[in-house]
Backbone as numpy.savetxt, mean C-alpha at the origin, in Angstrom:
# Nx Ny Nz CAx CAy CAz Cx Cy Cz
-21.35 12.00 0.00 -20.47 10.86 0.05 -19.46 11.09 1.18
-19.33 10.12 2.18 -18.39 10.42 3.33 -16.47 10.10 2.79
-16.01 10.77 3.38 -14.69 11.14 3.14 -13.62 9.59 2.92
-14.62 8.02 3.49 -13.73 6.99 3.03 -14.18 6.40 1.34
-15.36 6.73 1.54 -16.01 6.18 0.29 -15.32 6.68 -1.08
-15.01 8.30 -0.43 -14.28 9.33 -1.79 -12.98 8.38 -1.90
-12.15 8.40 -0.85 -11.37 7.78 -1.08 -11.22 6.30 -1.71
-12.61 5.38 -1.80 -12.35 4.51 -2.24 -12.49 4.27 -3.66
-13.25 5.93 -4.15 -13.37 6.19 -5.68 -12.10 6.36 -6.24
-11.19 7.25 -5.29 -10.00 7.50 -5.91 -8.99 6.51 -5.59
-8.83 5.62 -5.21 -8.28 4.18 -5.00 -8.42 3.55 -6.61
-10.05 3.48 -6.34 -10.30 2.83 -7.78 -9.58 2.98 -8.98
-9.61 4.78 -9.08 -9.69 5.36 -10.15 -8.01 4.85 -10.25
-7.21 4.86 -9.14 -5.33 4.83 -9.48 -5.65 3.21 -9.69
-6.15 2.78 -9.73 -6.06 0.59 -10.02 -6.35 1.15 -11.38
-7.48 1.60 -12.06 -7.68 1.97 -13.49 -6.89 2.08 -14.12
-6.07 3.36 -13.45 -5.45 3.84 -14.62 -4.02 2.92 -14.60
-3.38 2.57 -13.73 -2.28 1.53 -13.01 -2.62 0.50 -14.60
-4.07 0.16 -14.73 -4.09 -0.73 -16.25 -3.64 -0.18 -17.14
-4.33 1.05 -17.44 -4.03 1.89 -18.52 -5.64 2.17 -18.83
-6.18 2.45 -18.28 -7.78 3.41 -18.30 -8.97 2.56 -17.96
-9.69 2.66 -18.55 -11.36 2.08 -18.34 -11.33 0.79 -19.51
-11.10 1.72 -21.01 -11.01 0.29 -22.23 -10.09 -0.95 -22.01
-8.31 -0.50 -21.43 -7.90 -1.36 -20.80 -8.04 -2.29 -19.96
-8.37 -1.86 -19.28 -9.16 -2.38 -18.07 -11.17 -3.58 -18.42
-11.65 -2.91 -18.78 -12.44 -3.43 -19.17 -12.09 -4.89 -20.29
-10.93 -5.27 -20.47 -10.61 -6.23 -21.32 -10.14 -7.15 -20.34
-9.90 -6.59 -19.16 -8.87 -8.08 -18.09 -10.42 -8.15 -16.90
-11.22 -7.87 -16.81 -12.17 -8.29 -16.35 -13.64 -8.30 -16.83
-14.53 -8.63 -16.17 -16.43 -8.79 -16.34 -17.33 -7.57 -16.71
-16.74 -6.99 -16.54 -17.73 -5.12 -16.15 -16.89 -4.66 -17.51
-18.10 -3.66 -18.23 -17.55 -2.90 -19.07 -16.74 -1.56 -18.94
-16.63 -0.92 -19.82 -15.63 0.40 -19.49 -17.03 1.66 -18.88
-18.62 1.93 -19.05 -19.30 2.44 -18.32 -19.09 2.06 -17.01
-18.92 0.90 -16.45 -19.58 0.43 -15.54 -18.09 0.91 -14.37
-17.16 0.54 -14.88 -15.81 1.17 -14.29 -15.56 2.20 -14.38
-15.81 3.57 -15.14 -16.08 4.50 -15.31 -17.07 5.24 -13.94
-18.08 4.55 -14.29 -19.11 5.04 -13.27 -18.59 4.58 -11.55
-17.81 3.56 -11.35 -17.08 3.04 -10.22 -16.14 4.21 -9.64
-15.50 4.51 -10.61 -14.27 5.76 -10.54 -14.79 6.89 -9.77
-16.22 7.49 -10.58 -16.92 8.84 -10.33 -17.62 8.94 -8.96
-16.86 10.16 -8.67 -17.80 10.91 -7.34 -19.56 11.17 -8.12
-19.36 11.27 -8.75 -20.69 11.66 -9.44 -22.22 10.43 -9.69
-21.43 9.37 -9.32 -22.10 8.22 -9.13 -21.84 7.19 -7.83
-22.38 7.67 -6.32 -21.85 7.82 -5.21 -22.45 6.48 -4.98
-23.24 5.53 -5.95 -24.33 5.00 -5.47 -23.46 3.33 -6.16
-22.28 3.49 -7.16 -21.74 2.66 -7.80 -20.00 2.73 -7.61
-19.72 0.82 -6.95 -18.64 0.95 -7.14 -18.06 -0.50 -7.45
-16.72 -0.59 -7.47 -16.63 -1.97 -8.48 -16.18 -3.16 -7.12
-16.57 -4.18 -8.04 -17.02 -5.51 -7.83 -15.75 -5.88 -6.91
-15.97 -6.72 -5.71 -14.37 -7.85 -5.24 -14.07 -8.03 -6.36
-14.63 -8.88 -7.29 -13.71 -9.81 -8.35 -13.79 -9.26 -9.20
-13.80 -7.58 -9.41 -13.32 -6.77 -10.32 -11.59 -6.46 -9.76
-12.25 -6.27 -8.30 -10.81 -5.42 -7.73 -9.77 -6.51 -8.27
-9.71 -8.13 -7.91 -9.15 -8.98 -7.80 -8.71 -9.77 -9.07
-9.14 -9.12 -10.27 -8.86 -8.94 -12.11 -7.97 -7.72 -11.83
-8.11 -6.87 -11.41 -7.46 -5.30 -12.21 -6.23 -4.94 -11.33
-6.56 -5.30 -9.75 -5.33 -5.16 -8.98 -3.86 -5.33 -9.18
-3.77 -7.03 -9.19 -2.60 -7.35 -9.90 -1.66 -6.88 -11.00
-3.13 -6.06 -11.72 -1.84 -5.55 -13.40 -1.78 -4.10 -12.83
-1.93 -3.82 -12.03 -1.61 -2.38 -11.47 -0.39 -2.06 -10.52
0.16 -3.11 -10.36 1.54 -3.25 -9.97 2.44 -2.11 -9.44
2.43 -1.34 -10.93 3.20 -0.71 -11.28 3.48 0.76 -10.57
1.97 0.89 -10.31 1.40 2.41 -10.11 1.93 2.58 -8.44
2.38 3.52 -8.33 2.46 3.99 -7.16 1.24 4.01 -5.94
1.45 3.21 -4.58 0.19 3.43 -3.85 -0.29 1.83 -4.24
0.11 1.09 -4.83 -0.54 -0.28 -4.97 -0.31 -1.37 -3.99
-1.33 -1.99 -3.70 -2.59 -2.59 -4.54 -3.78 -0.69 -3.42
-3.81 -0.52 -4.59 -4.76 1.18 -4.48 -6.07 0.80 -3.51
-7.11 -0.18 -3.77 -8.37 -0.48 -3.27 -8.26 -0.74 -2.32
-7.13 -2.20 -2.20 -6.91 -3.19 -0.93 -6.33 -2.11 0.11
-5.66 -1.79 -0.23 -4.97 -0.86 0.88 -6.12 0.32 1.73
-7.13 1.23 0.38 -8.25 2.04 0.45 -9.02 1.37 1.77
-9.54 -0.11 1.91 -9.82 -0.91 2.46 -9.38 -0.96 3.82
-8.18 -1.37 3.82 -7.75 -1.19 5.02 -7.40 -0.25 5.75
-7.46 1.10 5.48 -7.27 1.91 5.84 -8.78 2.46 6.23
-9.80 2.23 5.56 -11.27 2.34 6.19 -11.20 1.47 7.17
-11.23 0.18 7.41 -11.26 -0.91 8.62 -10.40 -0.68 9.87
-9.32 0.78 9.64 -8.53 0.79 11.07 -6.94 0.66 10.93
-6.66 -0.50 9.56 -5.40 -0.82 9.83 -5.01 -0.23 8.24
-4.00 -1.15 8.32 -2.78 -0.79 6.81 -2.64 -1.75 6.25
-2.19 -2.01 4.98 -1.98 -2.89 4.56 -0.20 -3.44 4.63
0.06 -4.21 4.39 1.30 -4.86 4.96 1.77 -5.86 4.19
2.41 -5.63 2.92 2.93 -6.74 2.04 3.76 -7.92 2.87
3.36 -8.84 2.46 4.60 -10.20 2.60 5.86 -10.62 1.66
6.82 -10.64 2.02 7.91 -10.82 1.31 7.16 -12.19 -0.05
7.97 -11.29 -0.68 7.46 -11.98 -2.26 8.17 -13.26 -2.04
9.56 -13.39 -1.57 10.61 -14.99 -2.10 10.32 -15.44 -0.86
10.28 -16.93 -1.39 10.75 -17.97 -0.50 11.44 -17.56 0.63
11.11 -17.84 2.09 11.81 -17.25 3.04 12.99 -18.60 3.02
14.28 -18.44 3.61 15.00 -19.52 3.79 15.83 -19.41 5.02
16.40 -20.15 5.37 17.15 -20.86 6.55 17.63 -19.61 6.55
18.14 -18.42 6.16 18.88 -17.37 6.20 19.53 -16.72 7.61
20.61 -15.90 7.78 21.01 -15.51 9.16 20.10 -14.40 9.76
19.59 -15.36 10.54 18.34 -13.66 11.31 19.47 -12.83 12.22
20.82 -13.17 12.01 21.02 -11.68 12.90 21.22 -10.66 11.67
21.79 -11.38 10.63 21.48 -10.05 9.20 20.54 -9.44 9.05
19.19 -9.93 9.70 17.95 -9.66 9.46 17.74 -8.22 10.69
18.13 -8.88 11.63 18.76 -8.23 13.28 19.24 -6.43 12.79
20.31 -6.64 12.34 20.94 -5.78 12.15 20.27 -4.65 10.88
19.57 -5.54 10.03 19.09 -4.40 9.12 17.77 -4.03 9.53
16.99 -4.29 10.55 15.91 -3.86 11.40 16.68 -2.67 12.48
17.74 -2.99 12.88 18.31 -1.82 13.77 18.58 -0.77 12.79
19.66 -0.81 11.47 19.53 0.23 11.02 18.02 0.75 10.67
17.44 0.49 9.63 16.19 0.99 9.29 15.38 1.60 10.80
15.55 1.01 11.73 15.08 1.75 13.14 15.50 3.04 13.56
16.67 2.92 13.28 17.46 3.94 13.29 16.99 5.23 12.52
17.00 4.75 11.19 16.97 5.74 10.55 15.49 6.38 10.35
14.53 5.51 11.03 12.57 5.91 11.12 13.37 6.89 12.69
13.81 6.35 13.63 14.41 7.49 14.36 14.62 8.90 14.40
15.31 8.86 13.68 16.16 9.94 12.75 14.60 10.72 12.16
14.11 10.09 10.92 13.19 10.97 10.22 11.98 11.27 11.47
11.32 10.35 12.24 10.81 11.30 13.37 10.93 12.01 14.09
12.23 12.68 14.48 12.80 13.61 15.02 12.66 15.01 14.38
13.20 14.49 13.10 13.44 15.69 12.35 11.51 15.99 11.88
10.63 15.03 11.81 9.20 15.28 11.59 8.98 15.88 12.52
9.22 15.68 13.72 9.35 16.70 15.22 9.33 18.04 15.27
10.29 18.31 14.33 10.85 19.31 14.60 10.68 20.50 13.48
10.08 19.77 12.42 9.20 20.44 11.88 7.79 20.91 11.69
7.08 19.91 12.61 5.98 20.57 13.46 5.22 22.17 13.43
6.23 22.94 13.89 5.45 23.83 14.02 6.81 25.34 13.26
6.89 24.27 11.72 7.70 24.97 10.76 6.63 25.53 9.69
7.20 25.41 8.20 6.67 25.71 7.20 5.76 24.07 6.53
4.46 24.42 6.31 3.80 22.64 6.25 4.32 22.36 4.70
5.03 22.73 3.99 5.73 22.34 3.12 6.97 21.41 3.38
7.71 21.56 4.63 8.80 20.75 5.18 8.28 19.85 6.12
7.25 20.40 6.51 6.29 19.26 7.36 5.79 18.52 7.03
5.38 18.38 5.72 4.96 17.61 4.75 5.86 16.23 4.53
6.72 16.91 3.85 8.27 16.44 3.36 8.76 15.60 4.78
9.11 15.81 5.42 9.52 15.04 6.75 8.58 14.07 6.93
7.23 14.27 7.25 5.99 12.90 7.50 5.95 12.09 6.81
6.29 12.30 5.10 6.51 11.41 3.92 8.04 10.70 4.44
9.06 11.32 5.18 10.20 10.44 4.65 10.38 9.65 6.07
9.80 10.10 6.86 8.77 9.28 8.15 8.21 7.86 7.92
7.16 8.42 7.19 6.56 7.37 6.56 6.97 6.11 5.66
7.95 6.25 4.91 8.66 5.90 4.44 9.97 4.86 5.20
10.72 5.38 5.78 11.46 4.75 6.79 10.63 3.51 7.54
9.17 3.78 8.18 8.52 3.09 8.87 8.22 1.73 7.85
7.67 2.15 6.60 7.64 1.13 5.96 8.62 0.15 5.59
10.37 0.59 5.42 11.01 -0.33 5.25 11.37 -0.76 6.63
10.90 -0.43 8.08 10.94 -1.25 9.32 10.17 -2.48 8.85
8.88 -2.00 9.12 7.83 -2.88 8.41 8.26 -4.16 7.55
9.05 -3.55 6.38 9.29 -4.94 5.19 10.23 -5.96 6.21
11.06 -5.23 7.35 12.51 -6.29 7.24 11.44 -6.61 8.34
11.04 -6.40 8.90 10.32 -6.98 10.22 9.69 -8.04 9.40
9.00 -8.35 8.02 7.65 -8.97 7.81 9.20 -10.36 7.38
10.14 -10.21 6.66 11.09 -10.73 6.25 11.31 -11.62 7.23
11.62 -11.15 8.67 11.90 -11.70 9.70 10.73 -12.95 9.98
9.77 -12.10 10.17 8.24 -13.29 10.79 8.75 -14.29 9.81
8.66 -14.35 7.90 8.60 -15.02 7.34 9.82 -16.26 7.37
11.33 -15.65 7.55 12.02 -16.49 8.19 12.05 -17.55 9.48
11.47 -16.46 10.42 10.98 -17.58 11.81 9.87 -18.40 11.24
9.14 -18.34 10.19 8.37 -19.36 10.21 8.55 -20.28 9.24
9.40 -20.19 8.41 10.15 -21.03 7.64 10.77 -21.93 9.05
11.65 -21.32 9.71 12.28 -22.28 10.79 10.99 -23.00 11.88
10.33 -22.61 11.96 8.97 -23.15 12.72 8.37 -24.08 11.81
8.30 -24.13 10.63 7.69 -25.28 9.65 8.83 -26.39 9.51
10.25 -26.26 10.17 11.08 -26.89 9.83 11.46 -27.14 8.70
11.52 -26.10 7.63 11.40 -26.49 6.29 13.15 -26.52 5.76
């Protein structure tokens, strides 16, 4: 099994449990608890679960850290990332507030790549730790940036 596929078992397996297991799970969609079971397992390289399984079980997995687990698994095989859209209503709101909390958060992905820098060729325990809070920073660029699009296009729909 090649190294995205594993990953898309263990994607699976965190949407599963994100329900609360296989029996759970097997109650909010089509497929039984074998059949999701066998989806989960490296051991069954040949079975994995359905779009409109993913698209039942995703949503109540909310919760789990790493979500939506598959969709993301997905995009990360295809090249890219996945990239939430602001949940609320975008509104007329002040984009230089928007301005300004894209500079800080820039700032501060700044900051943690530097210091990821500079742990490089430290202990990969702090190297670790730094790429995560890297990573991290980048993503809340990411949210205020997506905030932003969603505001300019609230003002582009003239709404």
């Amino acid at each position: 099994m090649t190294p995205e596929l594993l990953k898309l078992k263990q994607a699976t397996a965190e949407m599963i449990k994100g329900v609360g297991g296989v029996e759970a799970a097997a109650t909010f969609c089509r497929v039984g608890k074998s059949t999701l079971s066998d989806a989960q397992s490296w051991r069954r390289p040949e079975v994995f679960v359905a779009l409109d399984v993913v698209a039942d079980l995703e949503p109540l997995a909310r919760d789990r850290t790493g979500w939506p687990h598959v969709t993301r698994a997905l995009c990360t095989a295809m090249g890219g990332v996945f990239v939430p859209l602001p949940e609320a209503q975008a509104t007329r709101g002040d984009l230089l507030t928007l301005l300004a909390a894209k500079a800080r958060e820039s700032s501060e992905l700044t900051e943690a790549a530097i210091a990821c820098c500079t742990a490089v060729d430290g202990d990969p325990a702090a190297r670790a730790a730094a790429a995560r809070r890297a990573i991290k920073e980048l993503d809340d660029v990411v949210a205020v940036v997506m905030t932003m699009r969603a505001e300019l296009e609230t003002l582009e729909g003239g709404n």
